[in-house]
C-alpha positions in Angstrom: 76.4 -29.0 73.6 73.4 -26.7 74.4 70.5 -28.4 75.6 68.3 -27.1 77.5 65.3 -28.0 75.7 61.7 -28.4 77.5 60.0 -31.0 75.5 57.8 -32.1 78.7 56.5 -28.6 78.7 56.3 -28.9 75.1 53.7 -31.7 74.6 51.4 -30.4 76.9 51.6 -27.1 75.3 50.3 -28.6 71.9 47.9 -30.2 74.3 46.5 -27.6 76.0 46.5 -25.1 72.7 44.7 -27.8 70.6 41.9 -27.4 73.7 42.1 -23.3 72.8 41.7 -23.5 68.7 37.6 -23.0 68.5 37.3 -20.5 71.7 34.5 -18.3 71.4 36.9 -15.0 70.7 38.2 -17.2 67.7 36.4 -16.2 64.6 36.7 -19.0 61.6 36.4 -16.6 58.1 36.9 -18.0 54.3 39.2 -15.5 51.9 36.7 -13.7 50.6 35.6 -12.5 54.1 39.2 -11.8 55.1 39.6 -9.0 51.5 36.6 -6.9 52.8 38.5 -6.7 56.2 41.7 -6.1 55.1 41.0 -3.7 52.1 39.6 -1.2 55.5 43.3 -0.6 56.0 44.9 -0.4 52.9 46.3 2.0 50.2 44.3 1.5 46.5 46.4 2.3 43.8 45.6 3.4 40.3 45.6 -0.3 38.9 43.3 -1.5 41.1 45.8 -3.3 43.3 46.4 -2.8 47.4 48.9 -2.3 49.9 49.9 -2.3 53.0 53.3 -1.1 55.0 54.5 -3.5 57.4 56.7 -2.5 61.0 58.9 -5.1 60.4 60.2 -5.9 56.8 62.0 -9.1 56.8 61.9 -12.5 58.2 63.6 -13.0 62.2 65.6 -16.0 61.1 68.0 -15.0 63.7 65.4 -15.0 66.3 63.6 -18.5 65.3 64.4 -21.8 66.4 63.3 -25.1 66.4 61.8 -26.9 69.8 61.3 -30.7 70.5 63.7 -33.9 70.5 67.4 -33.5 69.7 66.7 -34.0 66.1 65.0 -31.1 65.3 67.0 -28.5 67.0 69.6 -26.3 65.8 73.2 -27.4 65.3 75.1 -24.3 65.8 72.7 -21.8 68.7 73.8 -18.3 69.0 73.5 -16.6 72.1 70.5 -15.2 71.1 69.1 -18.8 70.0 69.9 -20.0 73.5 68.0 -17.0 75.2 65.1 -17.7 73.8 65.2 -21.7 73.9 65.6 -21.2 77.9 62.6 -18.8 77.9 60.4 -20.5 75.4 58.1 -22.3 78.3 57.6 -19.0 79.9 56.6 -17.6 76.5 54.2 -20.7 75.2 52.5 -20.0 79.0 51.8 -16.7 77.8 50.6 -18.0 73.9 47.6 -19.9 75.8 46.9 -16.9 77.6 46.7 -14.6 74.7 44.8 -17.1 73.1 42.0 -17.1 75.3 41.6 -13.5 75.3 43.1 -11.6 72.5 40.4 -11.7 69.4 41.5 -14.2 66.0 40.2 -15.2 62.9 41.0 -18.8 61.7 41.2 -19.5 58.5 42.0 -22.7 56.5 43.7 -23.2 53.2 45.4 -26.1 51.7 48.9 -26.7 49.9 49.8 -28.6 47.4 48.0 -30.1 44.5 48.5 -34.0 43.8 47.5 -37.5 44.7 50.0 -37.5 47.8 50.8 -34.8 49.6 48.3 -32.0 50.7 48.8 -30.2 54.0 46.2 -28.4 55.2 47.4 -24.9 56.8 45.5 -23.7 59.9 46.4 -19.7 60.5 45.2 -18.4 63.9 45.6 -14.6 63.2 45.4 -12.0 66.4 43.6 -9.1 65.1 43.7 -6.8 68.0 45.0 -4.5 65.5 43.0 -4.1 62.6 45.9 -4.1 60.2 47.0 -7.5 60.7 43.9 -8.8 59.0 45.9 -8.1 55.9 48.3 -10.9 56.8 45.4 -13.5 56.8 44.2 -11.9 53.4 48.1 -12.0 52.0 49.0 -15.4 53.2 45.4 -17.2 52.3 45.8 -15.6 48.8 49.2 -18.2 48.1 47.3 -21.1 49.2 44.2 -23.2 47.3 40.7 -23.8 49.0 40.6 -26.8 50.6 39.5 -29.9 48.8 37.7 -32.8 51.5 39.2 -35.2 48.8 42.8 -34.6 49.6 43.4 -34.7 53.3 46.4 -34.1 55.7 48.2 -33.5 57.6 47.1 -30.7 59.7 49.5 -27.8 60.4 48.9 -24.9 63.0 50.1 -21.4 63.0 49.8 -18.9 65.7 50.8 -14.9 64.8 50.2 -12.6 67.4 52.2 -9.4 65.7 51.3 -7.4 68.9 53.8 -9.2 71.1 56.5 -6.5 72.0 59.2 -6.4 69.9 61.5 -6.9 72.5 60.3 -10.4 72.8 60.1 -11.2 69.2 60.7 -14.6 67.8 59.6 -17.7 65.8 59.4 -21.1 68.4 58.4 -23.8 65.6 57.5 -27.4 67.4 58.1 -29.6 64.3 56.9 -32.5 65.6 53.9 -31.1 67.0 53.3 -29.5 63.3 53.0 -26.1 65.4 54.8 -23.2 64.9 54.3 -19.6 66.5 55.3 -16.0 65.7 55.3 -13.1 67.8 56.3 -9.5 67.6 56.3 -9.1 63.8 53.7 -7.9 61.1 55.9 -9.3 58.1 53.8 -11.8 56.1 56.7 -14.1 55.0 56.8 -15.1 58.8 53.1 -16.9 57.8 54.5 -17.9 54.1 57.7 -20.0 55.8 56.0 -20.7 59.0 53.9 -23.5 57.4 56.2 -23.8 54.1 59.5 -25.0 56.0 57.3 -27.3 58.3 56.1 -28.3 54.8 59.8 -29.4 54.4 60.5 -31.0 56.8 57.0 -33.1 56.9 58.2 -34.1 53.2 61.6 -35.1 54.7 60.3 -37.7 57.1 58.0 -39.3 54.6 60.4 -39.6 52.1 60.5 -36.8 49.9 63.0 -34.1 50.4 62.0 -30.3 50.4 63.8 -28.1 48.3 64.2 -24.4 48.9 63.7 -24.1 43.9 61.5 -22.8 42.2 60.3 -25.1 39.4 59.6 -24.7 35.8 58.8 -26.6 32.7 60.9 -25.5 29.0 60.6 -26.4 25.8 63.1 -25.8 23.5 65.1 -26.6 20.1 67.9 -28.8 20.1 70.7 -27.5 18.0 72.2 -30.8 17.7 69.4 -32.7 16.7 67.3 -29.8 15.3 64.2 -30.9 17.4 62.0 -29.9 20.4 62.6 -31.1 23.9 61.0 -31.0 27.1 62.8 -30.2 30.3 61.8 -29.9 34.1 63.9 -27.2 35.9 64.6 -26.9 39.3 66.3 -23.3 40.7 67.8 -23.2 43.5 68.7 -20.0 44.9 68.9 -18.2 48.5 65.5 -15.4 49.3 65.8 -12.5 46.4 69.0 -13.5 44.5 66.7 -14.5 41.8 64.4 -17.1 42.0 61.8 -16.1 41.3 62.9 -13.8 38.6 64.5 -17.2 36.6 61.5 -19.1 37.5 59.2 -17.3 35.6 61.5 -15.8 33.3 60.9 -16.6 29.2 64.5 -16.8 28.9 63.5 -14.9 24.8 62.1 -17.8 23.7 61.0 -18.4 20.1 57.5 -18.9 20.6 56.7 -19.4 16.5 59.2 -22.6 16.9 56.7 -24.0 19.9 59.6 -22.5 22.4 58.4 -21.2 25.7 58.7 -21.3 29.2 56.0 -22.2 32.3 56.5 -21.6 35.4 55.6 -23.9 37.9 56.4 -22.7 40.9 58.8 -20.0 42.4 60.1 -21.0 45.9 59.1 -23.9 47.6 58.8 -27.6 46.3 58.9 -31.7 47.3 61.0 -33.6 45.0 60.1 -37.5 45.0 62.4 -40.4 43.8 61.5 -40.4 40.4 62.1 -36.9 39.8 58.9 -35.2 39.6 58.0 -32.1 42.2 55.0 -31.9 43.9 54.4 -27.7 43.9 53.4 -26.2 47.0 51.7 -22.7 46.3 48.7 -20.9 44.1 49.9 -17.7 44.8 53.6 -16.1 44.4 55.3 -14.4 47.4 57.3 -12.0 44.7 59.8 -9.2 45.4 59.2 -6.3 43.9 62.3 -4.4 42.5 60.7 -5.4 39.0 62.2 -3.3 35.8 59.3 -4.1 33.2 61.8 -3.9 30.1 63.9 -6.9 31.8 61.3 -8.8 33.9 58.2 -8.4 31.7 55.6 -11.2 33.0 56.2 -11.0 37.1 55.8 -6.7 36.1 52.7 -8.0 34.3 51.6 -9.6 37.4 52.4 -6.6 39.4 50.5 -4.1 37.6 46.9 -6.2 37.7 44.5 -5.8 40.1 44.9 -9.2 41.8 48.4 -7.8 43.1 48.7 -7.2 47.0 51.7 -5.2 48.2 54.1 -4.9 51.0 56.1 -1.9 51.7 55.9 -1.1 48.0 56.1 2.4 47.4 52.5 3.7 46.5 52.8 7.7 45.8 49.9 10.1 46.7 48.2 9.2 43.2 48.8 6.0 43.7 51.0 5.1 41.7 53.2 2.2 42.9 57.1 2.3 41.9 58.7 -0.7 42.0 62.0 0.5 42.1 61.9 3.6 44.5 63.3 1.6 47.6 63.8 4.6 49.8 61.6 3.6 52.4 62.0 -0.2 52.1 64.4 -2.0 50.5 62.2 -5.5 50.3 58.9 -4.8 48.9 56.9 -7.6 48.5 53.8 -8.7 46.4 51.4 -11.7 46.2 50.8 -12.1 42.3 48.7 -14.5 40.4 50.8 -17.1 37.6 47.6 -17.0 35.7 48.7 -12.8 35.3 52.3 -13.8 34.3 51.3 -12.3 30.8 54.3 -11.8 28.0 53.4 -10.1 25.0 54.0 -11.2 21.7 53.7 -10.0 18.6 49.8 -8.1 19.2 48.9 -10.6 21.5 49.6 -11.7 24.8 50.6 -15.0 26.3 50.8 -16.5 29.8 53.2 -18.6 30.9 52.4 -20.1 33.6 52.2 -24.0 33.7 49.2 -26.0 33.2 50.4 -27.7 36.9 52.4 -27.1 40.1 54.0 -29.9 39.8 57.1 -31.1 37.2 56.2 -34.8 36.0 58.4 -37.3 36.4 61.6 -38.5 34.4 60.1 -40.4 32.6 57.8 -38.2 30.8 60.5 -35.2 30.2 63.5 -35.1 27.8 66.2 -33.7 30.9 66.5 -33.0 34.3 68.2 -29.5 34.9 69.4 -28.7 38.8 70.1 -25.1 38.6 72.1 -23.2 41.5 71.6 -19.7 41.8 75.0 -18.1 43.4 75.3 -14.7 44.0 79.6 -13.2 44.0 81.1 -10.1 43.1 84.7 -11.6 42.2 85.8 -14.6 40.7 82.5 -16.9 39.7 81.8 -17.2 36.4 78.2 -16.3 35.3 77.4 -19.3 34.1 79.1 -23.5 35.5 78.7 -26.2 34.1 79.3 -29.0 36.8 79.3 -33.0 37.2 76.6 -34.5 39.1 79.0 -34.9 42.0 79.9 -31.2 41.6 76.5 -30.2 41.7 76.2 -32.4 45.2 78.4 -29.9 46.3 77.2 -26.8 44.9 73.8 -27.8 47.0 75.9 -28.8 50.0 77.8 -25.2 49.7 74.7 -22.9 48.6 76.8 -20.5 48.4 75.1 -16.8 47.9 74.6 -13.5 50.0 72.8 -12.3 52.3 69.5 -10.1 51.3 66.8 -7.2 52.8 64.3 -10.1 52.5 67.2 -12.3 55.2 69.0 -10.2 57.6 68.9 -6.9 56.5 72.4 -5.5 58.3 74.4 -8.1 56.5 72.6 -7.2 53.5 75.5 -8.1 50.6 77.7 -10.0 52.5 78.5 -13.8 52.0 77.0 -16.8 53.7 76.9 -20.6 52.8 73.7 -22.3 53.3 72.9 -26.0 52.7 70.5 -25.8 49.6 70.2 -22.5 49.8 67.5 -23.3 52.5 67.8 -21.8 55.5 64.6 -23.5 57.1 66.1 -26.9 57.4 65.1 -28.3 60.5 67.9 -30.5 62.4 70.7 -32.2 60.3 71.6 -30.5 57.2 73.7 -33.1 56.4 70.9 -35.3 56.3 69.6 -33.1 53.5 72.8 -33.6 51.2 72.9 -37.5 51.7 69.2 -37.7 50.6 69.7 -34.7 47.8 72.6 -37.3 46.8 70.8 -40.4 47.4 68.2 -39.3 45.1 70.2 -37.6 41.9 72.8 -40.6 42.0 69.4 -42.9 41.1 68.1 -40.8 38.8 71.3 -40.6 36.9 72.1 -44.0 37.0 68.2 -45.0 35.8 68.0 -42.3 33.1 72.1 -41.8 31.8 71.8 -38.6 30.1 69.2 -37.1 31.0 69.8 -35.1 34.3 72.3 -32.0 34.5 73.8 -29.4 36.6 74.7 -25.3 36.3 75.4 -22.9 38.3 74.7 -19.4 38.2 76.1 -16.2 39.2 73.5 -13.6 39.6 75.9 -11.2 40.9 78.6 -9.9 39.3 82.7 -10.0 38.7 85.4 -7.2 39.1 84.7 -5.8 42.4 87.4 -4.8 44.5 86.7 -3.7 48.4 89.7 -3.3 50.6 89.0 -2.6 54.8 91.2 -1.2 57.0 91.0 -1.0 60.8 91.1 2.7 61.9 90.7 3.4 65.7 89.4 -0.1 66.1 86.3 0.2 63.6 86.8 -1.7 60.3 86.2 0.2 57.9 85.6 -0.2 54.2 86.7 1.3 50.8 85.3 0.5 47.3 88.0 0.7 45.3 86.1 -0.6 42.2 82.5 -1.5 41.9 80.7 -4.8 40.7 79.9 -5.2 37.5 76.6 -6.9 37.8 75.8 -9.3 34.9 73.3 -8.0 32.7 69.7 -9.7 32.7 69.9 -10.1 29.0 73.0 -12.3 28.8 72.0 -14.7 32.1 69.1 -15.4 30.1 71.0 -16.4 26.7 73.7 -18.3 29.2 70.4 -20.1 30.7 69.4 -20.5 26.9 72.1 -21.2 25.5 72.7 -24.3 28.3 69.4 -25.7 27.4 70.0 -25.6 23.5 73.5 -27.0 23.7 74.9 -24.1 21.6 77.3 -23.0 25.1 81.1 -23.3 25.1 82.4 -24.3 28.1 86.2 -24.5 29.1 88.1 -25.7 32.5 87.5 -22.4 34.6 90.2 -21.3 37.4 87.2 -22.7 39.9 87.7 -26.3 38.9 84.8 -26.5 37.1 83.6 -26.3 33.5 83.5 -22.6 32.5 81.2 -20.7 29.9 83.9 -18.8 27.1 80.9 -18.6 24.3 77.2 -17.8 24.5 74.7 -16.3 21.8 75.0 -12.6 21.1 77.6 -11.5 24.0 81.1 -11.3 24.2 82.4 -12.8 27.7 85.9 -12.0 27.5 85.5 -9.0 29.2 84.0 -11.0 32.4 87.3 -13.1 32.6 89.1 -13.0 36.0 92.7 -12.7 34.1 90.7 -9.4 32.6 90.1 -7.8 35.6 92.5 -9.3 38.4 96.5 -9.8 38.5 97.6 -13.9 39.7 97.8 -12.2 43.1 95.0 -11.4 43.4 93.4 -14.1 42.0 95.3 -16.7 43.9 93.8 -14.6 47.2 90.1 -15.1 46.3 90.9 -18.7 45.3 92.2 -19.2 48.8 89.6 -17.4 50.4 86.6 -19.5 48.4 88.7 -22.7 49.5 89.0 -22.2 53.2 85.7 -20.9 53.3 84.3 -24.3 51.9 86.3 -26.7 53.7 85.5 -24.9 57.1 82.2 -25.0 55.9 82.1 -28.6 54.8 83.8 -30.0 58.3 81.0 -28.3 60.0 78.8 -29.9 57.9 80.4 -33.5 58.1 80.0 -32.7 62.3 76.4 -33.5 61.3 76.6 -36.7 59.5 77.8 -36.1 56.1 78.3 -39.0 53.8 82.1 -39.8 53.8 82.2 -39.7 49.7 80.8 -36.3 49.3 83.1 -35.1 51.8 85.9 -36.6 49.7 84.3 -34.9 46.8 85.5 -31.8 48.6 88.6 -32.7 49.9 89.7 -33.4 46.0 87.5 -30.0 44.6 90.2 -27.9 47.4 93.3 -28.8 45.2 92.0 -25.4 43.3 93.5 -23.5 45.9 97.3 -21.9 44.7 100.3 -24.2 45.5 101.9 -21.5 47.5 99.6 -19.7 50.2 99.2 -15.9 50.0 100.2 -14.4 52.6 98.0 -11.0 53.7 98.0 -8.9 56.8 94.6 -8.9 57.5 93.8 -7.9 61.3 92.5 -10.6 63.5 89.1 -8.3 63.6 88.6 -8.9 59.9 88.8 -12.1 60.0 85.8 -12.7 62.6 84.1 -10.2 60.7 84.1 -12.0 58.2 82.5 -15.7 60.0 79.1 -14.8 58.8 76.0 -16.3 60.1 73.4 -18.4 57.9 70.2 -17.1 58.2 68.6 -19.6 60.7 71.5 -21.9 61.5 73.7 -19.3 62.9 77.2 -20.7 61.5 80.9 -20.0 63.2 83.1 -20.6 60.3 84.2 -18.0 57.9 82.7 -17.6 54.1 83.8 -16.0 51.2 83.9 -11.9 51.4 85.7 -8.7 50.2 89.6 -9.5 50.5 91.8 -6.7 52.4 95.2 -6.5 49.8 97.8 -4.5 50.1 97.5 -0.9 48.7 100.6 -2.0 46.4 98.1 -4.7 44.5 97.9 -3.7 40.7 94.2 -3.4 39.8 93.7 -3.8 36.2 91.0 -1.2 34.9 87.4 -2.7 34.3 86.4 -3.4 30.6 82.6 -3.5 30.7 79.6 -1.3 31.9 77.9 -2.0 34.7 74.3 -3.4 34.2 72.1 -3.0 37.8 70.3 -6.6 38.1 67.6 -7.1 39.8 
């Protein structure tokens, strides 16, 4: 096991920076000092709105770990990780010097709004460039003011963007509530700096933080004919649609008292009794926004309050939300109090009158909501059992994104929650994600469900070959991606009861009927040969159980592990067997974004050029 970890050298680190925090080239600002800096720097465009271009355009998961006692680091350190772990004291020595003598603004901001839990967020900003004031202003613009009535704890951020970029990385000291970024202008590095040390705060104190965005819907029965009230959690991995489904009206009948409110988009606590304490004021949105499909976050977008990154602002300026050219994660900080729908010759908000969901007891249902994102086999929509949706939250099983690590942009991973800031023990997380549904089911029968899905597509066929020792890849038929339209009658359709679900070839409970759409055409038997299929169920198997035994190494609870010992007995009878070079196959072991995983996930199967492919039946729909 690596571990050569420093925490000596730690402790009086966060000693001597604490000493550093009000030096006299430290300049303590409020937000509204922060806009007249930042707007200096950045592009107007014809709504009123700003932005700004960043050097780097995505988070450096794979450059950020985790320093301290054995149970905060990571389980699995790359080479990389390990680098940067054995350099870390020589880097925090030079963090005290640049502290002393680079110039920073402070500023304060709080998270959270409730009785409990209320962090307050400390950012020391280096503005030796005058750009990076932005990040201050961008960051400071998700968070609340801070309120002398709701106190604590106190967390600490260092960015110094003007680090080389040779030496860039994210050291977080949980237990010191410090973490430090250096070497990169993106602001999400600010946004999850304080958010995932948010998380695991929440996990030692007894609530567990969930990588969901939350929302409140209310909507009619068809069985009983009458409105209820549910609290939605979505789970998904960064840009596979979070956001998008958390403030989504899902088309609604507003005349019927219908509607949607979002809560919150990303980050949450849940507490024993099943109520969410929200984290953020401001959303942390991406951008590639088609206003016919996503009408209140493009509502948002196009107000003045909006502040861009690496959005495409022409010479008029004139932003385009979907000219990715340049940058294929634009960002935006938007306002819920601009998520605007309109209806009929008037416009409504949606979002909630709170951050936080209430608890069970005041709410009709319970949804847990997993956001996938596959190009094969998954249905579009799941519904599971509660010990089924355990797993889907042990799995998290999605791809990777611009917004994660760019160069494995579309590929698979498997990350526990979907939350790829969990410090130490994942396993952990699953036993108290477990701990917690099992009592609420058990206290309110009925009342708390589980979906999954599938914000990819079906159909897609990608065979690789090795030629001259490269693998190389040909599409021999495209995704279909599911349309926006139909996830949100499937999503819908779930909460009125009017879905028909059937035993899928996945072992779970499959959606065959939904409002206004035909799903036949999405059917693996539609689109695949048995072969075939047999070789993606084989491949989604051994990808899970690899995953899970890693997983288990951690701790896992001996019952969910059974849970997916009996959920492999999907896997065909009789093992394909498929000459798929050695190269491939490691190819294929990809990484989770921060916990740098060695076992393989589910990907693009090599077949044999022999392999009937049946022709697709559907148009593609881009969703986004």
């Amino acid at each position: 096991m690596f571990d050569n970890y420093n925490t000596k050298y730690y402790d009086q680190f966060a000693e001597n920076l604490r000493t550093l925090l009000n030096g006299k080239n430290i300049r303590h600002v409020k937000l509204h000092e922060l806009r007249k800096l930042s707007l200096q720097t950045a592009q107007r465009t014809k709504y009123g709105s700003h932005g700004w271009r960043s050097a780097v355009s995505s988070r450096i998961g794979p450059k950020t770990v985790y320093l301290g006692s054995k149970s905060v680091w990571l389980p699995n350190p790359s080479s990389v990780h390990q680098k940067i772990i054995e350099n870390a004291p020589e880097e925090l020595h030079k963090v005290l010097h640049l502290m002393r003598t680079l110039p920073f603004v402070h500023i304060r901001r709080r998270m959270g709004n409730n009785s409990e839990y209320n962090p307050i967020c400390n950012l020391y900003m280096s503005v030796a460039d005058l750009k990076n004031y932005r990040l201050a202003y961008m960051w400071g613009s998700t968070m609340a003011e801070v309120d002398k009535r709701k106190p604590g704890p106190e967390f600490v951020m260092i960015h110094i963007p003007e680090e080389h970029h040779l030496r860039q990385q994210v050291l977080a000291l949980p237990e010191h509530h410090i973490n430090v970024c250096l070497g990169s202008d993106y602001m999400g590095e600010d946004k999850k700096g304080f958010l995932r040390q948010a998380m695991w705060y929440a996990d030692e104190h007894g609530m567990l933080g969930l990588h969901a965005g939350t929302k409140i819907v209310r909507i009619l029965d068809a069985k009983e004919n009458k409105l209820k009230k549910y609290g939605v959690f979505m789970f998904g991995l960064t840009a596979t649609g979070k956001s998008t489904w958390s403030c989504h009206p899902l088309g609604l009948d507003i005349s019927k008292g219908e509607g949607t409110w979002a809560a919150q988009d990303d980050i949450c606590f849940l507490r024993s009794d099943g109520s969410a304490y929200g984290s953020e004021v401001g959303f942390f949105v991406k951008t590639d926004v088609d206003k016919n499909l996503q009408e209140a976050i493009y509502n948002a977008l196009i107000d003045k309050s909006a502040l861009y990154e690496n959005v495409m602002i022409n010479a008029n300026g004139e932003p385009d939300f979907l000219d990715e050219n340049l940058c294929s994660n634009g960002r935006a900080v938007i306002q819920p109090r601009k998520l605007d729908i309109k209806r009929g010759h008037r416009m409504v908000n949606i979002m909630a009158d709170s951050i936080n969901l209430p608890n069970l007891e005041e709410l009709d249902g319970l949804v847990f909501a997993f956001i996938t994102r596959r190009n094969t086999i998954l249905p579009f929509a799941q519904k599971l059992t509660p010990e089924k949706g355990i797993l889907a939250y042990l799995w998290g099983e999605s791809t990777h994104s611009f917004a994660t690590q760019p160069a494995k942009a579309g590929e698979s991973v498997r990350t526990v929650g979907t939350d790829p800031f969990i410090v130490g023990s994942r396993a952990r997380k699953v036993n108290h994600f477990r701990k917690i549904v099992m009592e609420l089911m058990e206290k309110y029968p009925g009342k708390v469900h589980f979906f999954q899905y599938n914000t990819g597509g079906v159909g897609e066929i990608i065979d690789k070959k090795e030629v001259d020792g490269k693998v190389e890849k040909n599409e021999v038929r495209k995704v279909t991606r599911v349309p926006i339209e139909l996830m949100a009658a499937l999503q819908r359709g779930d909460l009125r009861g009017t879905n028909v679900y059937e035993k899928g070839i996945v072992g779970n409970d499959t959606v065959v009927k939904c409002e206004d759409f035909d799903l036949e055409q999405y059917l693996p038997h539609n689109l695949y040969d048995r072969e075939r299929i047999d070789y993606y169920l084989q491949d989604l198997v051994d990808g899970r159980r690899a995953f899970t035994e890693q997983i288990a190494s951690e701790g896992l609870d001996s019952d969910i592990k059974g849970w997916a010992d009996k959920s492999f007995e999907i896997a065909p009878k009789k093992k394909s067997v498929v000459a798929v070079p050695a190269e491939i196959t490691e190819l294929e072991g990809e990484k989770e974004t921060e916990h740098a995983d060695e076992w393989p996930a589910e990907f693009e199967i090599t077949r044999p050029d022999t392999m009937k492919i049946r022709p697709p039946r559907m148009v593609r729909s881009r969703f986004r």
